[in-house]
Backbone as JSON Lines, residues from 0, in Angstrom:
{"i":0,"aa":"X","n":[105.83,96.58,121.3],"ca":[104.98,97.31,120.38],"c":[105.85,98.26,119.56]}
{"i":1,"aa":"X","n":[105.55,97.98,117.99],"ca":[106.61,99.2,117.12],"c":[105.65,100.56,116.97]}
{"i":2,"aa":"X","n":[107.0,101.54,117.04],"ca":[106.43,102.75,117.05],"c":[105.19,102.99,115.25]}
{"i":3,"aa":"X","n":[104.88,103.82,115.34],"ca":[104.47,104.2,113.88],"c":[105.27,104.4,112.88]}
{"i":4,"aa":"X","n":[106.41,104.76,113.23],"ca":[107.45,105.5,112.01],"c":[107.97,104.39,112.18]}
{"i":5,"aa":"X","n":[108.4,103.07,112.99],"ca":[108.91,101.7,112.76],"c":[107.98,100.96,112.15]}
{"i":6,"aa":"X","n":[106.61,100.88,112.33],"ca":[105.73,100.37,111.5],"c":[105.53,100.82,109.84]}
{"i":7,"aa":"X","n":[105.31,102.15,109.87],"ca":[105.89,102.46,108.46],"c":[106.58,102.43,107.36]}
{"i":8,"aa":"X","n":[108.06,101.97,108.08],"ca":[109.2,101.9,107.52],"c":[109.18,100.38,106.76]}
{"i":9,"aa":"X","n":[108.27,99.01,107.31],"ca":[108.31,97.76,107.3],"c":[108.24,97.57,106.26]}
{"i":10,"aa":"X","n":[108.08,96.61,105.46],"ca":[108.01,96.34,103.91],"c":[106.37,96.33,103.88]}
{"i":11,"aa":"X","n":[105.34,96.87,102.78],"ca":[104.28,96.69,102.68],"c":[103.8,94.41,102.33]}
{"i":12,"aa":"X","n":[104.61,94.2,101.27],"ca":[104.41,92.81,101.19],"c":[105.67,91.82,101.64]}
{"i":13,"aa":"X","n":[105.85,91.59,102.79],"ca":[107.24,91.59,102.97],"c":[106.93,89.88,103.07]}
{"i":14,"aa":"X","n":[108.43,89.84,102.21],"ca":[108.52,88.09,101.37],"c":[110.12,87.43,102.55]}
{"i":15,"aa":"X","n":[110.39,86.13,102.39],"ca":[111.7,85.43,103.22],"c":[112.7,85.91,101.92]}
{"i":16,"aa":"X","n":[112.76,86.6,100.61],"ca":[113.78,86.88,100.08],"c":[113.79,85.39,98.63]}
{"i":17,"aa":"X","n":[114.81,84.34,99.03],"ca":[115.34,83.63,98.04],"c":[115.19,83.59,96.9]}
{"i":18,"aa":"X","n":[115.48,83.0,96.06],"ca":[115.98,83.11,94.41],"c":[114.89,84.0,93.77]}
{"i":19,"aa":"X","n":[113.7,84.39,93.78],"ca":[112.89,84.88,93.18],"c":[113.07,86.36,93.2]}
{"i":20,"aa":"X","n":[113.25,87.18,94.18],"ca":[113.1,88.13,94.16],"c":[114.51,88.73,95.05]}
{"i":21,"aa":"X","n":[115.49,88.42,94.7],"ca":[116.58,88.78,96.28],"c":[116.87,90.42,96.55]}
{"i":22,"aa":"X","n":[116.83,90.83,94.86],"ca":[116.81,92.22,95.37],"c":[116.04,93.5,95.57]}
{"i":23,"aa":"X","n":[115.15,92.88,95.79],"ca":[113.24,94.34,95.33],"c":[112.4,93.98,96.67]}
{"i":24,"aa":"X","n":[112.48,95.13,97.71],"ca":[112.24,95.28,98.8],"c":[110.98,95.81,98.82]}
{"i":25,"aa":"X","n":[110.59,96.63,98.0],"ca":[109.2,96.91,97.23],"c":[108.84,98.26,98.21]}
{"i":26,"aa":"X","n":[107.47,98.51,98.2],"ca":[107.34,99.52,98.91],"c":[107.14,99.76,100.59]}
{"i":27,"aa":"X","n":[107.52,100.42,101.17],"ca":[107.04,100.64,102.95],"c":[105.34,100.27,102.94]}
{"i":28,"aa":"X","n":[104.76,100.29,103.91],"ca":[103.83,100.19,104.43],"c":[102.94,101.65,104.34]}
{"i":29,"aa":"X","n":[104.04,102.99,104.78],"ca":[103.6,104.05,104.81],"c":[103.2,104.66,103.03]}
{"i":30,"aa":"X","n":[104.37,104.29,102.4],"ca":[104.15,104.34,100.79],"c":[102.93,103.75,100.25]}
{"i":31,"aa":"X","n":[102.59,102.18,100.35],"ca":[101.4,101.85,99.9],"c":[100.39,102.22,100.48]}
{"i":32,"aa":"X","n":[99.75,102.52,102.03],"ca":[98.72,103.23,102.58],"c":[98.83,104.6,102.17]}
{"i":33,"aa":"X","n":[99.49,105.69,101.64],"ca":[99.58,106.94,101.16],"c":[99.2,105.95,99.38]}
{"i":34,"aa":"X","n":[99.38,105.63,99.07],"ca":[99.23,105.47,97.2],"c":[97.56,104.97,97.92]}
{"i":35,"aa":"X","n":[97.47,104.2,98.77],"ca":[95.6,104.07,98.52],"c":[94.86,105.08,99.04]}
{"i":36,"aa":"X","n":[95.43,105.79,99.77],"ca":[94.28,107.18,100.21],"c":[94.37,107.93,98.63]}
{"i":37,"aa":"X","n":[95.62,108.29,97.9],"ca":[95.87,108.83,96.49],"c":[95.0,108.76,96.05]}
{"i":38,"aa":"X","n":[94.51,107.23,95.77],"ca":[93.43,106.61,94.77],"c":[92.67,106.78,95.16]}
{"i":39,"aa":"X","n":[92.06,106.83,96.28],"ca":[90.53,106.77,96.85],"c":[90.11,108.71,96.63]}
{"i":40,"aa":"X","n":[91.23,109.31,96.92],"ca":[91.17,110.95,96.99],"c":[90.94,111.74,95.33]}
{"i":41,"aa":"X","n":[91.8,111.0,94.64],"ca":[91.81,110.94,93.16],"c":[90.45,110.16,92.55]}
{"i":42,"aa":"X","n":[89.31,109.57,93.27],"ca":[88.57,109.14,92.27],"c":[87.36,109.98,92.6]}
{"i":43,"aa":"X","n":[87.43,110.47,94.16],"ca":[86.57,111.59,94.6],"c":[85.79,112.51,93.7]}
{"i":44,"aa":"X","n":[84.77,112.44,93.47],"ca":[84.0,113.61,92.6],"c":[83.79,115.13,93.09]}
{"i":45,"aa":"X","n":[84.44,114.85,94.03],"ca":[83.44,116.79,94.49],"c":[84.58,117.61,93.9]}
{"i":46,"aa":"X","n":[84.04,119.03,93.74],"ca":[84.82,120.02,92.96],"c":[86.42,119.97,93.81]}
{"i":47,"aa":"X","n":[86.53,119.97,95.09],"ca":[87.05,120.54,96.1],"c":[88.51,120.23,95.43]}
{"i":48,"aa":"X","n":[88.45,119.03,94.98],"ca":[89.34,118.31,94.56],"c":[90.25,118.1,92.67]}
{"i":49,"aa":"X","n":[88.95,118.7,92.63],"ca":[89.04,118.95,91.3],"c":[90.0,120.33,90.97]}
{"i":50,"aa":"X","n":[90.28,121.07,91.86],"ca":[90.92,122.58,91.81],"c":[92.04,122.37,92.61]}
{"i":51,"aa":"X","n":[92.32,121.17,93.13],"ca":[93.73,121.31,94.15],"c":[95.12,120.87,93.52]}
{"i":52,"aa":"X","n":[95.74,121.65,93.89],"ca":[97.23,121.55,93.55],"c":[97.83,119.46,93.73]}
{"i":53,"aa":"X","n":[98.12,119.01,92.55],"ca":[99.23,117.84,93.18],"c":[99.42,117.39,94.18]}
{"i":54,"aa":"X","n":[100.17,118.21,94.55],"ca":[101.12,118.26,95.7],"c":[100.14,118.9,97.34]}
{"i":55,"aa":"X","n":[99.16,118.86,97.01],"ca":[98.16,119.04,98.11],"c":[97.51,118.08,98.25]}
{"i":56,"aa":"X","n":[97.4,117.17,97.28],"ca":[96.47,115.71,97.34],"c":[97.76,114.48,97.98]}
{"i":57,"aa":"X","n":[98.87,115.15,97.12],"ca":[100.17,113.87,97.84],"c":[99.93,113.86,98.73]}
{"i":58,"aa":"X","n":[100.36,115.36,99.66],"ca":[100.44,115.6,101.02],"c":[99.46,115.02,102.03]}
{"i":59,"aa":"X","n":[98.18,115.22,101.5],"ca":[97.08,114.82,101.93],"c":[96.58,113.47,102.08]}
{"i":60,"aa":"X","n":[97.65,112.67,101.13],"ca":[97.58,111.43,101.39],"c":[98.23,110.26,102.59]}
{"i":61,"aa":"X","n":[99.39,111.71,102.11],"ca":[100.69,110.93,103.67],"c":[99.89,111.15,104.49]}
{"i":62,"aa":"X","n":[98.85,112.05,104.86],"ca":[98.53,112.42,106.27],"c":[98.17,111.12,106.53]}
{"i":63,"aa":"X","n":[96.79,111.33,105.61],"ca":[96.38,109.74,106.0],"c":[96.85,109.15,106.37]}
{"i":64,"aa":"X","n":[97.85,108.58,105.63],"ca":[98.66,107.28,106.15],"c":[99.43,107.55,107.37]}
{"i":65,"aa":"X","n":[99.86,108.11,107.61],"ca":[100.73,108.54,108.93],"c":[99.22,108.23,110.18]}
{"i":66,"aa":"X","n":[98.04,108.87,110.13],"ca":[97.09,108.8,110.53],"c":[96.64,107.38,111.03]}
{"i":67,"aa":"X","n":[96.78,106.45,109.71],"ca":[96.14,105.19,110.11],"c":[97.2,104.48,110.81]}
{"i":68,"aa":"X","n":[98.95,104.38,110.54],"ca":[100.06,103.93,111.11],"c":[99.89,104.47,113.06]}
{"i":69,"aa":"X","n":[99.78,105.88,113.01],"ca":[99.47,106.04,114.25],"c":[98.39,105.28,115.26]}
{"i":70,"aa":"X","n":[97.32,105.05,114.15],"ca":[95.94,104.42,114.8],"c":[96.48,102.89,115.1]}
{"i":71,"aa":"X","n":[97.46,102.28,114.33],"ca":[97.67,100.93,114.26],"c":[98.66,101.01,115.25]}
{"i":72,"aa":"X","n":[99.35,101.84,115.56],"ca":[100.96,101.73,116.57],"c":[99.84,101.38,117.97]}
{"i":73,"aa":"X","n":[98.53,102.63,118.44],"ca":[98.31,102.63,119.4],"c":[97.15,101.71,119.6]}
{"i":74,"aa":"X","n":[96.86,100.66,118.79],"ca":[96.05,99.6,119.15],"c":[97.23,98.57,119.32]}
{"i":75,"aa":"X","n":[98.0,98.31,119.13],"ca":[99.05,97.6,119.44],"c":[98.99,96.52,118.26]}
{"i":76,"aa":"X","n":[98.74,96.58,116.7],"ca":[98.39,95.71,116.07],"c":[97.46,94.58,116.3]}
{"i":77,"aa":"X","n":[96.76,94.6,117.12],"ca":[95.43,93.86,117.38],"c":[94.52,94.44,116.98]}
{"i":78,"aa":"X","n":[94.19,93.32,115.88],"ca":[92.59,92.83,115.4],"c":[91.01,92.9,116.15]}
{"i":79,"aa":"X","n":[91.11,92.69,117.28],"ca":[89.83,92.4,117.97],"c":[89.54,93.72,118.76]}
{"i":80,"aa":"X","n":[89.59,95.21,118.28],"ca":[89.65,95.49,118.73],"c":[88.21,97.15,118.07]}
């Protein structure tokens, strides 16, 4: 079982490499689950959000994601669950 911060680190769309793409590793796992909490936090209507600093919504996004990586480390990547 990989830790969270090893699960994180993984490639979000991770490809076998050859002629198409050999050098664009693209984003972590932790990067694209933080850019979709972003979006989902960023389309939010309530004021709360409307008055917050940047860099309080970034932050707020890693949590997330760190959040759901943790939730996924300790189900052990199983589905049926």
């Amino acid at each position: 079982m990989s830790s969270a911060k090893e699960n994180g680190a993984e490639q979000a769309f991770a490809h076998s490499g050859g002629t198409d793409y050999p050098c664009q590793d693209g984003l972590t796992k932790r990067e694209y689950f933080a850019g979709l909490a972003m979006q989902g936090l960023c389309a939010n209507p309530s004021e709360d959000f409307a008055v917050c600093d940047f860099n309080d919504i970034a932050g707020l996004a890693i949590r997330y994601a760190d959040a759901l990586l943790d939730a996924l480390a300790e189900q052990g990547g199983r589905d049926d669950e």
